[in-house]
KERO-545559 format. One record per residue: residue in three letters; y, x, z of N, C-alpha, C in turn. Coordinates in steps of 0.02 Angstrom, whole numbers, plus 50000, padded with zeros to 5 digits. Each point is the difference from the previous one (the first is absolute). Layout:
BEGIN
REC  type   n_py   n_px   n_pz  ca_py  ca_px  ca_pz   c_py   c_px   c_pz
REC   ALA      Y      X      Z      Y      X      Z      Y      X      Z
...
END
This chain:
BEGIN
REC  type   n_py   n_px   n_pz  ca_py  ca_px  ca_pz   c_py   c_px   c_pz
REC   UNK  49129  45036  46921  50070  50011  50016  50016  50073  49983
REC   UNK  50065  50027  49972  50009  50049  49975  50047  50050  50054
REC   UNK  49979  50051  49993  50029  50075  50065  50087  49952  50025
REC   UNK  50020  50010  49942  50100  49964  50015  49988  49933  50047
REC   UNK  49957  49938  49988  49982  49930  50031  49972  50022  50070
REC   UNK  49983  50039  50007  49949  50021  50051  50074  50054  50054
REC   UNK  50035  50018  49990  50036  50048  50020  50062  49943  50019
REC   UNK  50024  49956  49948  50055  49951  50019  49962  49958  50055
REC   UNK  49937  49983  49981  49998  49946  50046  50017  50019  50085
REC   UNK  49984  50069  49999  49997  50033  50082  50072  50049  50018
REC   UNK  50045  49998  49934  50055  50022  50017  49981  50078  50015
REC   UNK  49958  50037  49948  49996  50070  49993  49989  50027  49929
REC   UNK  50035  50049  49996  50000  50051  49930  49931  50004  49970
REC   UNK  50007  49996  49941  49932  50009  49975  49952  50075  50023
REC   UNK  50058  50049  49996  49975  50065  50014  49978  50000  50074
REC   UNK  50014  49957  50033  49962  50017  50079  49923  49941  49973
REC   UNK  49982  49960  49962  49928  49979  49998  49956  50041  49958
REC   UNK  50033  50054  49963  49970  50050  49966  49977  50037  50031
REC   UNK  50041  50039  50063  49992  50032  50052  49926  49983  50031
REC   UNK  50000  49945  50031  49971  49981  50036  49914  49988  49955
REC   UNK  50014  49998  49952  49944  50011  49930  49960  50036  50026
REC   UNK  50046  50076  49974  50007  50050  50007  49952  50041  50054
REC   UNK  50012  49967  50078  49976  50015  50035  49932  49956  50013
REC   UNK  49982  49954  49965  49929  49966  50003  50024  49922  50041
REC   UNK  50037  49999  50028  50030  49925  50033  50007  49940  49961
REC   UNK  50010  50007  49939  49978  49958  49956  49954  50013  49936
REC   UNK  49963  49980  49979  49976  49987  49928  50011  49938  49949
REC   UNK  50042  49996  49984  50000  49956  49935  49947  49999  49941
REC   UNK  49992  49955  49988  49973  49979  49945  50041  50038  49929
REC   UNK  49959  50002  49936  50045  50021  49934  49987  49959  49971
REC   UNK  50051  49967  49956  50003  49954  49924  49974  50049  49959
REC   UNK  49993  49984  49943  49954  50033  49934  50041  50069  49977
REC   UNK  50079  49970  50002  50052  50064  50008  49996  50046  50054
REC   UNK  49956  49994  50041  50016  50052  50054  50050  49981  50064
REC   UNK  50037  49943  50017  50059  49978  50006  49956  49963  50084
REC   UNK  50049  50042  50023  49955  49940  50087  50019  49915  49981
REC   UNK  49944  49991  50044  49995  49929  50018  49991  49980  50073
REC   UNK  50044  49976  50033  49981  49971  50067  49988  49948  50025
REC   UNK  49939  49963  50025  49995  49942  50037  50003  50009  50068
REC   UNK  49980  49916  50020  50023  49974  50069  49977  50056  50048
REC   UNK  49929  50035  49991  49994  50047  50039  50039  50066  50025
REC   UNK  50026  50032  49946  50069  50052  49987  50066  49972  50028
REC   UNK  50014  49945  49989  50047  49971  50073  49985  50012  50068
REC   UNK  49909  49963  50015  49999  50022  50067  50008  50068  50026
REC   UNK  49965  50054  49954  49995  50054  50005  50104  50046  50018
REC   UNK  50012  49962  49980  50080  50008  49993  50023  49992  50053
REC   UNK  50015  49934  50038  50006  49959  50050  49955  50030  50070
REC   UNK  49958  50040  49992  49971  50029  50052  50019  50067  50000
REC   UNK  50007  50040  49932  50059  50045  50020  50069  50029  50020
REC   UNK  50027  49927  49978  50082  49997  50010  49983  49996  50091
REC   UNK  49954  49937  50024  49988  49989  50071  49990  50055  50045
REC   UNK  49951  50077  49983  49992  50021  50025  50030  50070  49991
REC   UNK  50048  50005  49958  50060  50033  50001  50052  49977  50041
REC   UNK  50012  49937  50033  50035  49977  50021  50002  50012  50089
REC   UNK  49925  50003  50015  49951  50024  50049  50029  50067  50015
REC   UNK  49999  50050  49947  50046  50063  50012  49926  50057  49953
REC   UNK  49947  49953  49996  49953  50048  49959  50012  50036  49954
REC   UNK  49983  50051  49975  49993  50061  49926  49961  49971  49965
REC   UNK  50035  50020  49950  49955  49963  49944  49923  50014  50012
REC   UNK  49989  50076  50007  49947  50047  50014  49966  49948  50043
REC   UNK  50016  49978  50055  49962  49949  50055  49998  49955  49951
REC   UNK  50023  49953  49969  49987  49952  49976  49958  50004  49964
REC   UNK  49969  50054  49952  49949  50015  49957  49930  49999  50041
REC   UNK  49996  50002  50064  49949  50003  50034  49976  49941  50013
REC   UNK  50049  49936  49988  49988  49954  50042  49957  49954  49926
REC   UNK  49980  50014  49963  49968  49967  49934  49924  50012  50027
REC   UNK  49995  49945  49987  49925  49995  49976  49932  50058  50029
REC   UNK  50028  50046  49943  49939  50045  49993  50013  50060  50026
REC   UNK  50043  50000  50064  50006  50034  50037  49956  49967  50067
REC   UNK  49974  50076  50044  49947  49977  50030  50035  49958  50061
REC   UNK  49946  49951  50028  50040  49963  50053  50043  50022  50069
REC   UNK  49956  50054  50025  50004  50058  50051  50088  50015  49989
REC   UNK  50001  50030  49927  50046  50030  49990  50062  49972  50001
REC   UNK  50006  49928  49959  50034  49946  50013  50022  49973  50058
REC   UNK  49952  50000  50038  50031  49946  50100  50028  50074  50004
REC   UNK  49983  50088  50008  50032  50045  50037  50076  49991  49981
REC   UNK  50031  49989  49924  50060  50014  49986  50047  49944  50013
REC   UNK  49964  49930  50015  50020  49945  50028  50022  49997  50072
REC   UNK  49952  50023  50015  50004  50043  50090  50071  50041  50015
REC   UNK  50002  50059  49947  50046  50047  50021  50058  49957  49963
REC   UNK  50025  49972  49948  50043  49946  49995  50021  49976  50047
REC   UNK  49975  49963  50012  50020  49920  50070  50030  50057  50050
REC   UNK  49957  50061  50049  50028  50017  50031  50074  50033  49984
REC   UNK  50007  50016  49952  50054  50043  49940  50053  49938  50018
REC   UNK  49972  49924  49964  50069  49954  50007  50023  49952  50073
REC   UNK  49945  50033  50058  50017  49965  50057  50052  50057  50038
REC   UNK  49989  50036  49958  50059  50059  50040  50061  50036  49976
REC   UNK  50006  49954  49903  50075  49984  49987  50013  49919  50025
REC   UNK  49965  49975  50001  50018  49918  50044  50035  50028  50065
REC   UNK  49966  50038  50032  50008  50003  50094  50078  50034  50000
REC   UNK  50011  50054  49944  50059  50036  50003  50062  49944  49963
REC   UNK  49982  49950  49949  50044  49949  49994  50030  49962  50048
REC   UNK  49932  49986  50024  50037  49941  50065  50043  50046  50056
REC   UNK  49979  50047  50025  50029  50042  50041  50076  50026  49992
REC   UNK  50005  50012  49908  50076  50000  49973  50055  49940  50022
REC   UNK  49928  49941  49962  50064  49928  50010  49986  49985  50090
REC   UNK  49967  50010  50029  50049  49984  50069  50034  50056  50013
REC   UNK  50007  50048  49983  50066  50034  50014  50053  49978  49978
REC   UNK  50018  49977  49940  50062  49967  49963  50023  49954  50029
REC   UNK  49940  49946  50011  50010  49937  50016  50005  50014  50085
REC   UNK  49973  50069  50041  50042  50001  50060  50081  50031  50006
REC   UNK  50005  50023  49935  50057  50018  50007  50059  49957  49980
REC   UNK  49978  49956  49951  50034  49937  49986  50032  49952  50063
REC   UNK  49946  49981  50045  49993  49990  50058  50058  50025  50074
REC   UNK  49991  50068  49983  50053  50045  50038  50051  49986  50014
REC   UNK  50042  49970  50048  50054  49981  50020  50084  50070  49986
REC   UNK  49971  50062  49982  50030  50057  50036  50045  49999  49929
REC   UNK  50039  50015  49999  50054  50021  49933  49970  50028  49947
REC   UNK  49966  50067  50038  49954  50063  49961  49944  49995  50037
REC   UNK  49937  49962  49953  49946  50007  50040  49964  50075  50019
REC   UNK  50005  50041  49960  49988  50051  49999  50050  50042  50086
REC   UNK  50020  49980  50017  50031  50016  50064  49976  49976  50041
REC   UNK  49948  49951  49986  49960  49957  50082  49981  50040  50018
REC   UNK  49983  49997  50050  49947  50056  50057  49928  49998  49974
REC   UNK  49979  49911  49985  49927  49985  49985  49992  50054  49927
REC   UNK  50024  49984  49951  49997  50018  49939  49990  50080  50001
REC   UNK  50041  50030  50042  49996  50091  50007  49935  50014  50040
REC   UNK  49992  49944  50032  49929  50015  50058  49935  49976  49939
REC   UNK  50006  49968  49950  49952  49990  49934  50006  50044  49965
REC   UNK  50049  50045  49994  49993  50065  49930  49985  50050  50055
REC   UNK  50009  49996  50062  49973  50071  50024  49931  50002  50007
REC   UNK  49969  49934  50014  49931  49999  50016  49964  50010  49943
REC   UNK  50019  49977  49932  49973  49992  49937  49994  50076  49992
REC   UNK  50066  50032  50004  50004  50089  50019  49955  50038  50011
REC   UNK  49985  49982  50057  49961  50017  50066  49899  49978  49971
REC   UNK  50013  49940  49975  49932  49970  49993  49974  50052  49942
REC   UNK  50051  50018  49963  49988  50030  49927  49985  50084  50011
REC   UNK  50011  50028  50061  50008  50054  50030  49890  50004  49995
REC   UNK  50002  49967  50078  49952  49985  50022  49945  49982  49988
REC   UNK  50000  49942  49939  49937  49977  50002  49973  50020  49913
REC   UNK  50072  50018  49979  49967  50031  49919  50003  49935  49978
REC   UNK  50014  49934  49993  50017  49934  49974  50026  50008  49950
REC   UNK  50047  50056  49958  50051  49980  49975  50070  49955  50008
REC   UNK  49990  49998  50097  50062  49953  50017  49972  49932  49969
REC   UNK  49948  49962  49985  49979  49926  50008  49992  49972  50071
REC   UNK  50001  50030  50036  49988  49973  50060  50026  49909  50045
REC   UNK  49967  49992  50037  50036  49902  49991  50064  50007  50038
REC   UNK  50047  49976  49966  50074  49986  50067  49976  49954  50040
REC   UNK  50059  50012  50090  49971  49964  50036  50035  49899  49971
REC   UNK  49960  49972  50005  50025  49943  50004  50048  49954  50052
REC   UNK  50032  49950  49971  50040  49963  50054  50023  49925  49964
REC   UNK  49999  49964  50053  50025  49934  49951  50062  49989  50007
REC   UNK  50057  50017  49940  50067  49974  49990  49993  49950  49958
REC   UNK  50071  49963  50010  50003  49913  49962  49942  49965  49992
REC   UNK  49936  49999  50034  49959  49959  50005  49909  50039  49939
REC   UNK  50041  50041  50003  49940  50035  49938  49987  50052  50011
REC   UNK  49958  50045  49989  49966  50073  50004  50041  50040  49963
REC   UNK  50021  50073  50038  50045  50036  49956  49988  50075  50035
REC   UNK  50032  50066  49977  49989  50053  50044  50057  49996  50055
REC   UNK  50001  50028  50069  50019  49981  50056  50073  50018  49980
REC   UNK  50041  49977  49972  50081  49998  49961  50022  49939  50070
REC   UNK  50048  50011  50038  50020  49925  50031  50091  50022  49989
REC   UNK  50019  49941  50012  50068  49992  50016  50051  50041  50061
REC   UNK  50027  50022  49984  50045  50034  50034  50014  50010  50086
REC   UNK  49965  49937  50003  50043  49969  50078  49914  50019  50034
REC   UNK  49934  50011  49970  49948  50019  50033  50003  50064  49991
REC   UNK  50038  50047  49997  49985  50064  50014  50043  50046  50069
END
């Protein structure tokens, strides 16, 4: 399969699989011209980089994760990964129940609840204190039947 077949099939520029050449993440094969050649393997190789770019990895990390890099070295950057994407996960979910408590919010201007000012001061406060960067967990509460940050309706405050 040729650099252009190999780049359409995954919906990327040829110059980003050159790149990635470049940096040792792939090796292609050469035709007699000099001209890459890619098989089924150079897909996977593809498909596990698009995946773990997707993960939030550097390319740089991803180069570690081949082969003939030592095993040690491999589980450590896997390690610091996972913890890396359980703590843009933790700050996602923490966003969408805020939305979705503010969605929730009975008040005209949610941003005028009492609950909601008592969540940015603590986040404030948490970010003061504990050096978090303000990640800290909002308190929880169940409005309309589902988990959300403690946002309620008008008539409970």
């Amino acid at each position: 399969m040729s650099i252009g077949l190999l780049a359409d099939h995954f919906g990327l520029a040829t110059h980003v699989l050159r790149h990635w050449e470049s940096m040792g993440l792939l090796t292609p094969a050469r035709d007699a011209a000099g001209r890459r050649r890619y098989g089924p393997a150079d897909l996977t190789r593809v498909a596990l980089i698009l995946s773990a770019k997707d993960a939030g990895l550097s390319l740089e990390n991803i180069a570690v994760l081949t082969p003939a890099t030592d095993p040690a070295k491999r589980r450590d950057v896997l390690r610091k990964e996972a913890e890396a994407l359980r703590s843009r996960i933790a700050a996602a979910q923490a966003s969408l129940e805020l939305l979705e408590g503010a969605l929730d919010c009975d008040h005209e201007d949610f941003t005028q609840c009492p609950n909601f000012e008592r969540m940015l001061a603590e986040r404030v406060e948490g970010a003061r204190s504990q050096g978090d960067g303000g990640h800290g967990q909002a308190d929880m509460a169940v409005v309309s039947g589902s988990k959300h940050p403690a946002l309620h309706p008008p008539s409970t405050h």
